[in-house]
C-alpha positions in Angstrom: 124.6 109.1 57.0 123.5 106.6 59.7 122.8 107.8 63.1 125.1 107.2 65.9 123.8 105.3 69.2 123.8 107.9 71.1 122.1 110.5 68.4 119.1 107.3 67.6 118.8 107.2 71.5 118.1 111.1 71.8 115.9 110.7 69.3 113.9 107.9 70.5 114.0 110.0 74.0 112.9 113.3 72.5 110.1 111.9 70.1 108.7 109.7 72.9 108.9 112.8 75.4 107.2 115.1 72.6 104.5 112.4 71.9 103.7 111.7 75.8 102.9 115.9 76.3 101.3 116.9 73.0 99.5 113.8 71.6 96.0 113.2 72.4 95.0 111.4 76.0 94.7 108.3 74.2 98.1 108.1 73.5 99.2 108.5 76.4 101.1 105.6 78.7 98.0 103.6 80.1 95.9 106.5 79.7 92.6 105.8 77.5 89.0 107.4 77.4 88.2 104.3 74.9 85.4 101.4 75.8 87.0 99.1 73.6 88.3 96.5 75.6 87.8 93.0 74.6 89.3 91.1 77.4 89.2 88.2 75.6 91.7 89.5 73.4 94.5 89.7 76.5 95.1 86.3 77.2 96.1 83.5 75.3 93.2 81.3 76.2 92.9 78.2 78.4 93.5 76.1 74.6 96.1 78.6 73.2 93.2 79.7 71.4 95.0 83.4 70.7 98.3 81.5 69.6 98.2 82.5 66.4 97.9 86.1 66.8 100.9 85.7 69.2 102.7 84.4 66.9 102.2 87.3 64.6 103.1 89.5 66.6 106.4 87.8 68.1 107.4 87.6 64.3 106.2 91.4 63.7 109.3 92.0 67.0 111.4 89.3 64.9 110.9 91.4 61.9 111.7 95.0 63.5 114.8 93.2 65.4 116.1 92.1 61.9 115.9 95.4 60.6 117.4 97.2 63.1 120.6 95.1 63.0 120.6 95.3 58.6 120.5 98.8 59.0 122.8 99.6 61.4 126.0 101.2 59.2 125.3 98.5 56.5 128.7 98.8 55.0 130.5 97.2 58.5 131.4 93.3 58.0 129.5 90.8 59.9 131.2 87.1 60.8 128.3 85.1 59.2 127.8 84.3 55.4 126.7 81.6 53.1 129.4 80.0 53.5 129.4 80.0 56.9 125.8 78.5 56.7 126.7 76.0 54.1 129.6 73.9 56.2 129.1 71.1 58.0 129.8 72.4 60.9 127.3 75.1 61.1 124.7 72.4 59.9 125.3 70.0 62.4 125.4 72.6 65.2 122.2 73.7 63.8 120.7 70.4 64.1 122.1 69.2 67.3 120.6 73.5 68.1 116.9 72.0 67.3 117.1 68.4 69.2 118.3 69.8 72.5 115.6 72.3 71.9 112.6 70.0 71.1 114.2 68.3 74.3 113.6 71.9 76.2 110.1 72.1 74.6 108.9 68.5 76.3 110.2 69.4 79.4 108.7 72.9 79.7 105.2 71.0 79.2 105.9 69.4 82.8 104.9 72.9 84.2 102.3 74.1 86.2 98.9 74.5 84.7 98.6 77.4 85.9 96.2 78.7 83.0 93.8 76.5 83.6 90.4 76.7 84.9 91.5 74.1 87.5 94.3 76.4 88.5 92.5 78.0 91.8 95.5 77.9 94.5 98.8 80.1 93.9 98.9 84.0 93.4 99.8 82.7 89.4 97.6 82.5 86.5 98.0 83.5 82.8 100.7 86.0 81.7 98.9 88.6 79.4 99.5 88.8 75.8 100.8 92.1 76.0 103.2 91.7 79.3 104.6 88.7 77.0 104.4 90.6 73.7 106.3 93.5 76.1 108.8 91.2 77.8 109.5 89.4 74.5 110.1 92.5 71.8 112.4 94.1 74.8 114.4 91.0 75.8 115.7 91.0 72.4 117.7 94.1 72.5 118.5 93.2 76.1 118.8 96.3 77.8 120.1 96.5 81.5 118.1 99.8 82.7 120.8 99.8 85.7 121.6 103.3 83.4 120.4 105.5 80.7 123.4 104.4 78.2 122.7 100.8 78.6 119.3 101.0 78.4 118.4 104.4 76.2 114.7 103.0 75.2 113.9 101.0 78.5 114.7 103.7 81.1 112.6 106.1 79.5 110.0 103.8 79.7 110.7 102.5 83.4 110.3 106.3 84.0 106.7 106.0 82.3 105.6 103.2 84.2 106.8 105.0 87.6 104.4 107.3 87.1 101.5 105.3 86.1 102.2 103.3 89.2 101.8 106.1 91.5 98.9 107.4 89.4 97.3 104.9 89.8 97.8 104.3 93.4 96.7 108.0 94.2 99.5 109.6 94.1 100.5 113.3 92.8 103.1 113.5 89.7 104.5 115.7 86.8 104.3 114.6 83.7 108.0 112.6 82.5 110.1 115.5 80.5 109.4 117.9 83.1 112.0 118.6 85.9 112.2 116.1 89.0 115.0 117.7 90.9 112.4 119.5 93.2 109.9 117.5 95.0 106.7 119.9 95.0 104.5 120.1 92.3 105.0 123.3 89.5 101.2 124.1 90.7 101.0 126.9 92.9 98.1 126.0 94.7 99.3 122.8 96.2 102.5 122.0 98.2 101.8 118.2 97.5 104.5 116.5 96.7 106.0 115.5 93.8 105.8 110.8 93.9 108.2 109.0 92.1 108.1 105.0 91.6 110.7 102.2 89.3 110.6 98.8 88.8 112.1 96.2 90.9 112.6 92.9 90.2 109.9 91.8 93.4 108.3 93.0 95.8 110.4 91.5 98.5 113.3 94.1 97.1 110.9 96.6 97.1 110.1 95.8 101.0 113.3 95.6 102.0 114.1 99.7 99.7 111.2 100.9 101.6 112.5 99.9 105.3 115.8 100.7 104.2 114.6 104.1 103.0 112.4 104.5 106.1 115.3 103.8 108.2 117.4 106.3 106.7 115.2 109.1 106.8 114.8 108.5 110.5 118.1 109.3 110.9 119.1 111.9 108.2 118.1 114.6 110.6 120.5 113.3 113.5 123.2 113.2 110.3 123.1 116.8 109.3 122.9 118.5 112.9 126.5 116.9 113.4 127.7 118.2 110.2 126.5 121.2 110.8 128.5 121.5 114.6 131.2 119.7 113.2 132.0 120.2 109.4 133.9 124.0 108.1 132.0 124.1 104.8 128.6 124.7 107.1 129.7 127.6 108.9 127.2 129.8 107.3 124.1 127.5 107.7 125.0 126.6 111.1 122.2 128.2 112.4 119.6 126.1 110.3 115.8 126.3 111.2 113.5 123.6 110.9 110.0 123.1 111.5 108.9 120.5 114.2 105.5 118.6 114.7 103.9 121.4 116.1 104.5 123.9 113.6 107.0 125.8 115.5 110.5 126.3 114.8 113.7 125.8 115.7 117.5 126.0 115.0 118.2 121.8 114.3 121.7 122.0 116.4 120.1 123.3 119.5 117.3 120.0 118.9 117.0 117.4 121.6 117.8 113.8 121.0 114.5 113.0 120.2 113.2 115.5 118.8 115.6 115.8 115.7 114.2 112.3 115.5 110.9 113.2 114.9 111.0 116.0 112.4 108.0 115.8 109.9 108.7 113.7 107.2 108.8 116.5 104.3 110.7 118.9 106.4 113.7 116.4 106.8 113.6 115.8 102.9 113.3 119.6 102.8 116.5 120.1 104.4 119.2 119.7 101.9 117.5 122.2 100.0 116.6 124.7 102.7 120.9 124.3 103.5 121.1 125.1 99.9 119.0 128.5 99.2 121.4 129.2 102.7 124.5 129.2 100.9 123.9 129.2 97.0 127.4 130.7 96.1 129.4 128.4 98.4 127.4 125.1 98.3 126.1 122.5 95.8 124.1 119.7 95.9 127.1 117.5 95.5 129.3 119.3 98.4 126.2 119.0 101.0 125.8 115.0 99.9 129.4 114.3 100.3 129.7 116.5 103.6 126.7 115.0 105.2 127.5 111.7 104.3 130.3 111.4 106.3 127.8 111.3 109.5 125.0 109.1 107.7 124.0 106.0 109.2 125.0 104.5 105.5 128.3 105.8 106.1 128.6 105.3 110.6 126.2 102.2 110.7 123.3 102.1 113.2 125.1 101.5 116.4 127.9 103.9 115.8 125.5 106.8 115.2 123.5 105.9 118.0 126.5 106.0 120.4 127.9 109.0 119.0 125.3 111.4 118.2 122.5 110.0 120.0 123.8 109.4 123.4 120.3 110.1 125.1 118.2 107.1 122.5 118.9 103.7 124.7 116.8 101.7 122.6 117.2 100.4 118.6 114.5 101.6 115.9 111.5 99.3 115.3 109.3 99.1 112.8 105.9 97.4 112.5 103.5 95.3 110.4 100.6 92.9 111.0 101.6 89.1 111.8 100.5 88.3 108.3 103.4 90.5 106.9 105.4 88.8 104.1 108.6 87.0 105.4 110.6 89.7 103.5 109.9 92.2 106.2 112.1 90.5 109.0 114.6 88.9 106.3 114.7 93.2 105.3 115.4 93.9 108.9 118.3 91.5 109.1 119.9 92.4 105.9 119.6 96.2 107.2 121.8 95.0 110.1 118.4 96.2 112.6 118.1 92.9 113.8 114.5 90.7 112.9 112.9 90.9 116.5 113.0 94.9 115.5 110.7 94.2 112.7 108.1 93.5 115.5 104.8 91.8 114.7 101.4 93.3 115.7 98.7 90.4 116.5 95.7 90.5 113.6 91.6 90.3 114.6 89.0 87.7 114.1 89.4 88.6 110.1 93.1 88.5 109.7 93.7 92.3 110.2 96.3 94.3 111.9 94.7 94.8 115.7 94.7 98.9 116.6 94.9 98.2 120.0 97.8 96.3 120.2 99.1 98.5 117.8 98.8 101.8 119.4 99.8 99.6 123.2 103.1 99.1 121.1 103.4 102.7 119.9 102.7 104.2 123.7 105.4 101.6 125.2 108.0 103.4 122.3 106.7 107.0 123.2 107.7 106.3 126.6 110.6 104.9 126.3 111.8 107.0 123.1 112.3 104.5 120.8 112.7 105.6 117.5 110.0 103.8 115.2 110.8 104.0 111.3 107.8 103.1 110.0 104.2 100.9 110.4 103.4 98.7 107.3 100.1 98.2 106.6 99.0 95.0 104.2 96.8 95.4 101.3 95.8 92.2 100.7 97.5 89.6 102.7 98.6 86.5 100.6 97.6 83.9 102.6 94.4 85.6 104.5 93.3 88.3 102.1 93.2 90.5 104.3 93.1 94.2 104.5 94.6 95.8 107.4 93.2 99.4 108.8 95.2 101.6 106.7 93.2 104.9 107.6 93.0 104.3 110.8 96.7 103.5 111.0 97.3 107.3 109.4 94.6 108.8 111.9 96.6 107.2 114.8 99.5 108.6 113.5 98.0 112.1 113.2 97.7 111.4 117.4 101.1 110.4 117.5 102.3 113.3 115.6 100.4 115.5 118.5 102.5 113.5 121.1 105.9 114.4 119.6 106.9 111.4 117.7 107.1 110.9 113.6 107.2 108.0 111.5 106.3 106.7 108.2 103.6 104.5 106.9 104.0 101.4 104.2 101.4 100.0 102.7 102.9 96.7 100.9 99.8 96.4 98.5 102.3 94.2 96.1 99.4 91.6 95.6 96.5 94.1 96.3 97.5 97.0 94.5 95.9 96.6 91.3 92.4 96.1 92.4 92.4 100.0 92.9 91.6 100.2 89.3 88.0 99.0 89.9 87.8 102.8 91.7 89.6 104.7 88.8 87.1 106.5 86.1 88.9 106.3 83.0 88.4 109.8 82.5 90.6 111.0 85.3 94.2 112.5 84.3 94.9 112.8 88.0 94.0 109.8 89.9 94.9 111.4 93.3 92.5 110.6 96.5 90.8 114.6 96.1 89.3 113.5 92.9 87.5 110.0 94.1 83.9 109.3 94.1 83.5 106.0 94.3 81.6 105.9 97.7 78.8 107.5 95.9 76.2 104.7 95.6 74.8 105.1 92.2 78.4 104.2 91.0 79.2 101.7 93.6 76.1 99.8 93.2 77.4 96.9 91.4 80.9 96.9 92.7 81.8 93.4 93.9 84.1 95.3 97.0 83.4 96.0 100.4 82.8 99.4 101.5 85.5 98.8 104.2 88.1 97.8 101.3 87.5 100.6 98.8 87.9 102.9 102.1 91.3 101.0 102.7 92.4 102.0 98.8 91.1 106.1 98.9 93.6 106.2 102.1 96.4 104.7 99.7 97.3 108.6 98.7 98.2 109.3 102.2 100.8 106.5 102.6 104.5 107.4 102.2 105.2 104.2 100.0 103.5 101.5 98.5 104.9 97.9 97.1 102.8 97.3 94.5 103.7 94.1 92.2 102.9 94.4 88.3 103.6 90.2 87.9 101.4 90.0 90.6 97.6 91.0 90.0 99.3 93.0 86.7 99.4 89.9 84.6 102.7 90.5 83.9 105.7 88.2 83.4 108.1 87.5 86.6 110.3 89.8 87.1 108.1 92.5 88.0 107.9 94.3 91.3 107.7 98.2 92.2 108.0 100.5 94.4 106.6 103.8 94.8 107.3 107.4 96.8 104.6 109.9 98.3 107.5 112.2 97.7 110.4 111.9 95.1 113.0 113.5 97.4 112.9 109.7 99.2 114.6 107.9 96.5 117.9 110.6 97.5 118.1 108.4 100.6 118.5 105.2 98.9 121.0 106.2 96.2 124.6 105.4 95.2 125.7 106.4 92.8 128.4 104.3 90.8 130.5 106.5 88.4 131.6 103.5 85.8 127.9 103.0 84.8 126.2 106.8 85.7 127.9 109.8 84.6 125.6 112.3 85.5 124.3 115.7 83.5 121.3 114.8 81.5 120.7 111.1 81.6 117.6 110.0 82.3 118.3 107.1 85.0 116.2 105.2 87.5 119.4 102.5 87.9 121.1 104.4 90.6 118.2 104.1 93.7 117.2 101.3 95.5 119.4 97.9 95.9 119.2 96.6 92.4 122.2 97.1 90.0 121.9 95.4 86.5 118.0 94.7 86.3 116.2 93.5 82.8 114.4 96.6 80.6 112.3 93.6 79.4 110.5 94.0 82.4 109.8 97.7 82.0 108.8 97.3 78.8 106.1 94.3 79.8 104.3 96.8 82.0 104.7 99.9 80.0 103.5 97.8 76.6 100.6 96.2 79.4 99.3 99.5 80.3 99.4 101.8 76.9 96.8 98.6 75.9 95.2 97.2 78.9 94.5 100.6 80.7 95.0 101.4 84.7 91.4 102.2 84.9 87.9 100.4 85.6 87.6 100.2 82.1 91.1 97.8 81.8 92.3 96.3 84.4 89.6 97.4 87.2 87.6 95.4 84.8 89.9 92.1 84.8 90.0 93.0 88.8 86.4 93.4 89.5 85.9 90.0 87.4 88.1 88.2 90.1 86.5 89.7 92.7 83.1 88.5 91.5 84.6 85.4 91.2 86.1 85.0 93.7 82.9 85.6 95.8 81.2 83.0 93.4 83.6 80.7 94.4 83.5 81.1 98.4 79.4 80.9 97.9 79.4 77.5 95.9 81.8 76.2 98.3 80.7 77.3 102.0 76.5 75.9 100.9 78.4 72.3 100.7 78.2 73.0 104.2 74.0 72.6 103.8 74.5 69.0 101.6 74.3 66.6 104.4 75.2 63.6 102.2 79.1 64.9 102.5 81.1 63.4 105.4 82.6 66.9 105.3 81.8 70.6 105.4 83.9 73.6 104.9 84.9 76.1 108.1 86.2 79.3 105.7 88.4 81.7 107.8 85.9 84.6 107.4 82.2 82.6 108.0 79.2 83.9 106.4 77.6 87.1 108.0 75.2 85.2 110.1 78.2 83.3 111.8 79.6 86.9 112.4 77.0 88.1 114.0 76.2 85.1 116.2 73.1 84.4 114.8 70.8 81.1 116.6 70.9 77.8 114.2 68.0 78.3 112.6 68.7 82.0 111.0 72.2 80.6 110.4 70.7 77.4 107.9 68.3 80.3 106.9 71.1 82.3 105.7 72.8 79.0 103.6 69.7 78.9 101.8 69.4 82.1 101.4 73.5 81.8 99.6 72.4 78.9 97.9 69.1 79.6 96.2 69.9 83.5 95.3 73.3 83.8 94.6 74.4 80.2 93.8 72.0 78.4 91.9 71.7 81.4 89.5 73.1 83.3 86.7 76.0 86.1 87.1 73.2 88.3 85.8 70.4 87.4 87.8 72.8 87.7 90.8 73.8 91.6 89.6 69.8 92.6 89.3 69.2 91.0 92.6 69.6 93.8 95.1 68.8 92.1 98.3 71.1 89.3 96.8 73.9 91.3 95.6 74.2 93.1 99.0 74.7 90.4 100.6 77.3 88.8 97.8 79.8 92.3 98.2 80.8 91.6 102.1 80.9 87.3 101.6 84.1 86.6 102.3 87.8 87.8 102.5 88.7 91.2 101.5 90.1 90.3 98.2 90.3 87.6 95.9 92.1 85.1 97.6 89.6 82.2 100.0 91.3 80.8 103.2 89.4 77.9 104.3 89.5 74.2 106.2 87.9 71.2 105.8 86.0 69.8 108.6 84.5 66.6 109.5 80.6 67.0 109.9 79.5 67.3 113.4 78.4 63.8 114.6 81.4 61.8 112.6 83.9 60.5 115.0 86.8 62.8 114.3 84.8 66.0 114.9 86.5 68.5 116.9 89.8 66.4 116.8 92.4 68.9 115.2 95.1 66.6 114.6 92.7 64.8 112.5 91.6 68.3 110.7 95.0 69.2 109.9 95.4 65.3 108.4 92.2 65.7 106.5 93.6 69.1 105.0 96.8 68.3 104.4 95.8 65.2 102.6 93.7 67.3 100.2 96.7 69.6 99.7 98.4 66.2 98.8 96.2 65.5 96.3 95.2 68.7 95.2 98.9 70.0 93.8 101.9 68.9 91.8 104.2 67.1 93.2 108.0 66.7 90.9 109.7 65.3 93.5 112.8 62.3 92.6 111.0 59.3 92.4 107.6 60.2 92.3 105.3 59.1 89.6 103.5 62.4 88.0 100.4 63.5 89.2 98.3 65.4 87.5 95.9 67.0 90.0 91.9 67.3 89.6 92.1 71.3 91.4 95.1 73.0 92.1 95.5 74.8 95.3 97.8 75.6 97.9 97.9 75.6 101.7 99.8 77.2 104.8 99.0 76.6 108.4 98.0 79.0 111.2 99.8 78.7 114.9 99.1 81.1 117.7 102.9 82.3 117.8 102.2 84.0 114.9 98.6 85.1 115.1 97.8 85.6 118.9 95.7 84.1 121.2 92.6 86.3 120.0 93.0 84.6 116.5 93.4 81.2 117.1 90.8 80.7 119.9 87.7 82.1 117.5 89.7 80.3 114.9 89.4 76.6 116.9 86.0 77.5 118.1 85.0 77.9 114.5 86.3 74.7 114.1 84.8 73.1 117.1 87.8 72.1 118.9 87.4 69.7 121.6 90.5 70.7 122.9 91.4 74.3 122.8 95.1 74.0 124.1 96.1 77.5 122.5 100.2 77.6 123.5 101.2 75.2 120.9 98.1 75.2 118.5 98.6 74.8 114.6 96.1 74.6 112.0 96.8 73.5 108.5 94.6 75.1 105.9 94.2 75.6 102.1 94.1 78.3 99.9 92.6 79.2 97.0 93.3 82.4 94.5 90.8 83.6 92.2 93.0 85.5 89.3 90.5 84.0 86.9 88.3 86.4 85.3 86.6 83.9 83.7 85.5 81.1 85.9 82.2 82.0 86.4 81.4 83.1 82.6 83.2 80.5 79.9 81.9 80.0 76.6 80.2 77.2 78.4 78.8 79.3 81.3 80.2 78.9 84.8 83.2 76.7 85.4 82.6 76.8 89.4 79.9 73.6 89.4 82.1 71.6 87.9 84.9 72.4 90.6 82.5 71.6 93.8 81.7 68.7 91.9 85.3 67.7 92.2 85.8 68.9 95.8 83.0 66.9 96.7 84.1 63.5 95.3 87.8 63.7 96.6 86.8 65.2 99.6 84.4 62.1 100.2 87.0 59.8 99.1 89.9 61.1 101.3 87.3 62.0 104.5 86.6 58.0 104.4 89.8 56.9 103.5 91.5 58.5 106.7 88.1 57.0 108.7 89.2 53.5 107.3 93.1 53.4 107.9 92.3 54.7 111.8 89.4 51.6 112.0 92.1 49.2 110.1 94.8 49.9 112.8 
């Protein structure tokens, strides 16, 4: 007899379950102790060379999609038949089918080439065969993963992906099939917590979970004292104890204002449970969530729960995160009803990174004036300056804080960045927490194309309280893809409703019922979960695609800051983060000494004569940004009439933007660019004073009128891992070749219109 639904789903859940925890490691999701990787093999090539094996496996998902349906209570009637096939009807709706898609075809050739080697500007390049393969079998069945029933194979593998996401960011997790309802570890030598992570459709949703969950943690504290003064069913609990910053204690109804505010972070999470043990035979899990509830700031709103229960707090929460924070961070703030000035920015240094000073001058002002603070989001990997912000230092300022009294959490939105932590993770390691690193050791380090100060930035990654991390991002994987991961799994409680018609409860696996989503595609679980069982989370998968951009990226910013030495060009190239002798304010000569230096021992050699040349290679890991991405602005050479005029730089730039991208609007003829990149422009509102005056300086800026200063630049994002090694050796030549030319042309174009008029 043919299985039911339900009986094929429990199956499928069971066998998958079994298989994870008794199978070899190299069966396990995105686990592998294999060398085999052939890149090559992951993408479909710049000429579709890998078409053909796509194609057999999109029929092999075809194939098993047939089957399923035939065998599905074959006795039942279907509505289609020969007959059917045979009529007119069906032939001509067929037909008319196939035109309007050939039409569809054409059209989607009118997209952006962003396979190409030419494709050097936007956080995009080739999907990988597997996230495809992944998206494509998976979008067939069309699962919504919004709940176990609608979604019996996806959510199981959403829960897979989770934790390979916080594995491989650092964090501590059981393996799936064991029980989550606790959030500390089974292992009786730790008391680290449990993480927990799911899909989201961006990273922007994911931003905007993490300040919403960060918000309501700052005030789940305030929410249970008044249920405990106030609510019958707590009489025998009223007397709660809770452990404060200083590792005393204290009944939480006798707490202060803002103290109850600035519990530690696991102790508030600890509290339903410590109310629990309290009164086992006359509470449950689902009486204390109801009863507290009714005092939460999901339930009161912000400014009713301030008023009411914090009648001493005069000020709203804030939050903060570097001025090159993603838009979604305010845009969060407002949705959250906090207000966007509450998001408040903190002003970045001369390389684009959160400045501790101002940071910690912001931090003193809301000690003083007890103003809550939910959390302080740390970038990793800015997507316009590739920058890395301070992200230990931010946790051993908060350890200061913490001494003072006051609590938050820490973010680190590493939704671009988050992948390159693979180039730290030995594919041997089951548990990729931040105890079992040694990546600073040298011998292993030696040829790792990433700073010191970055791989320092990614160890401190285990000691955040949630990370964004982005699989359709620096994952390869097809849009939607976002994530979003807990330190501790007792955080996604604050963010979850739970809607009876889709969620019933009892044994269901489910990730659908925390963050903001509802419906949400199990293709996209099952693009990452297929990506990682073959492309694994390691140095040896995609820590190898990773390190590849990295080194390419560096290639790239070499080639193109030594056109600064060819003094044929009317041009040269002022890159956001100048070479190390520009750093260092270095005289002229050691400067030019340094360019040749670039250009004769890392450009003008092989990828691996670069990698045996120690003195070389040195000096290659710390060029440039901190990632993969190269912020930079053309300049007019020092002696040509526009020098130092920045509404001419800005026209220079934004002409080569111009001509350097697509451009679809109505009534434009199409142009098909030479390079494609992408710019942005920098203004002191939004970057401080500090910034923008070494930024114009670098520039040479006649006039250095900071209050209203903007500076258009372009941007250019490595996510190649092949540019500098294609079957025809490096690709990057041919790109300065084509910088050069236009640059030339537009530089003396923009010289002639001024003369003509």
């Amino acid at each position: 007899m043919r299985h039911t639904t339900s009986e094929k789903s429990l199956h499928f859940a069971t066998q998958l379950l079994h298989d994870h925890e008794l199978t070899p490691k190299d069966k396990q999701i995105g686990l592998s102790n294999r060398s085999l990787q052939t890149l090559e093999a992951f993408f479909p090539g710049t000429k579709a060379e890998n078409t053909p094996e796509m194609l057999h496996l999109m029929t092999m998902a075809l194939q098993g999609f047939m089957e399923n349906r035939q065998s599905y209570f074959p006795e039942d009637p279907g509505y289609i038949d020969e007959a059917v096939k045979q009529s007119e009807g069906f032939k001509a709706t067929m037909a008319h089918l196939e035109d309007e898609y050939k039409l569809l075809v054409e059209q989607l050739k009118g997209s952006g080439t962003f396979f190409s080697m030419r494709s050097v500007g936007h956080m995009l390049w080739d999907t990988a065969i597997p996230g495809t393969l992944g998206y494509f079998a998976a979008l067939l069945y069309n699962q919504n993963n919004v709940a176990a029933e609608a979604s019996p194979v996806t959510t199981l593998m959403e829960m897979y992906v989770g934790n390979e996401l916080c594995k491989m960011l650092g964090f501590n997790v059981k393996p799936i099939g064991l029980s989550n309802t606790d959030s500390t570890t089974t292992n009786q030598d730790t008391e680290t917590p449990t993480a927990w992570g799911h899909i989201t459709c961006d990273g922007s949703v994911a931003n905007l979970e993490a300040l919403w969950m960060a918000r309501n943690l700052k005030f789940y504290a305030v929410s249970v004292r008044a249920a405990l003064q106030n609510l019958e069913i707590f009489k025998h609990v009223e007397n709660l104890k809770v452990t404060l910053l200083d590792g005393t204690e204290a009944d939480l109804i006798s707490l202060d204002d803002w103290s109850v505010l600035n519990l530690p972070i696991d102790e508030v999470l600890s509290i339903p449970d410590k109310i629990l043990q309290a009164d086992p035979n006359n509470l449950s899990v689902t009486s204390i969530a109801d009863a507290i509830n009714k005092y939460s700031i999901q339930t009161l709103g912000c400014h009713q729960l301030l008023a009411e229960f914090l009648p001493d707090i005069k000020h709203y929460p804030a939050s903060f995160c570097s001025s090159t924070r993603h838009y979604s961070w305010p845009k969060g703030a407002a949705i959250l009803g906090l207000g966007a000035k509450h998001m408040r920015s903190i002003y970045v240094d001369e390389k684009a990174r959160m400045e501790l000073n101002e940071l910690k001058t912001h931090l003193d002002e809301c000690l003083a004036t007890k103003t809550p603070v939910m959390n302080v989001v740390a970038i990793i990997g800015s997507t316009e300056e590739s920058a890395v912000d301070p992200l230990s230092d931010i946790l051993e300022l908060r350890e200061h804080y913490r001494l003072k009294g006051m609590e938050f959490a820490v973010h680190a939105d590493a939704a671009w960045g988050g992948y390159f932590r693979t180039m730290l993770l030995e594919s041997h390691d089951d548990n990729v927490s931040h105890t079992h690193f040694n990546v600073m050791d040298e011998s292993q380090r030696a040829l790792l194309p990433m700073s010191d100060y970055v791989a320092k930035q990614y160890i401190a990654l285990a000691k955040s309280d949630s990370i964004t991390i982005d699989p359709h991002k620096s994952g390869y994987i097809p849009y939607p893809a976002g994530g979003l991961c807990y330190r501790n799994s007792a955080m996604r409680n604050l963010v979850a409703f739970t809607a009876p018609v889709v969620y019933h409860g009892g044994v269901d696996p489910t990730v659908g019922v925390y963050g903001v989503e509802g419906s949400k595609p199990g293709a996209a679980a099952s693009a990452v979960y297929f990506s990682h069982r073959t492309i694994a989370p390691n140095k040896d998968g995609y820590g190898e695609l990773s390190g590849r951009c990295f080194f390419n990226a560096k290639r790239f910013y070499a080639a193109l800051v030594c056109l600064n030495i060819e003094e044929n060009l009317p041009f040269c190239v002022t890159p956001l983060i100048p070479i190390p002798a520009i750093q260092n304010r270095e005289s002229e000569a050691e400067i030019k000494t340094q360019y040749l230096f670039i250009r004769d021992r890392i450009v003008n050699v092989s990828n691996e004569q670069l990698m045996k040349d120690t003195e070389a290679f040195n000096l290659f890991k710390i060029l440039g940004g901190d990632q993969t991405i190269i912020t930079y602005m053309y300049n007019f050479r020092e002696g040509h009439p526009y020098a130092g005029n920045l509404s001419k730089i800005n026209a220079l730039n934004d002409a080569v933007y111009k001509a350097f991208s697509f451009r679809q609007n109505p009534g434009e003829t199409e142009h098909v660019p030479d390079i494609v990149v992408t710019s942005s422009s920098f203004t002191t509102g939004d970057y401080g004073d500090k910034f923008m005056s070494n930024l114009l300086s670098q520039l040479k800026v006649n006039n250095k009128n900071l209050s209203d200063a903007s500076v258009s630049f372009i941007i250019s994002t490595i996510m190649n891992p092949w540019l500098s090694d294609t079957v025809d050796g490096s690709f990057i030549p041919t790109l300065m070749g084509v910088i050069s030319s236009s640059l030339t042309t537009i530089a003396n174009d923009l010289t002639s219109q001024q003369h003509s008029s």
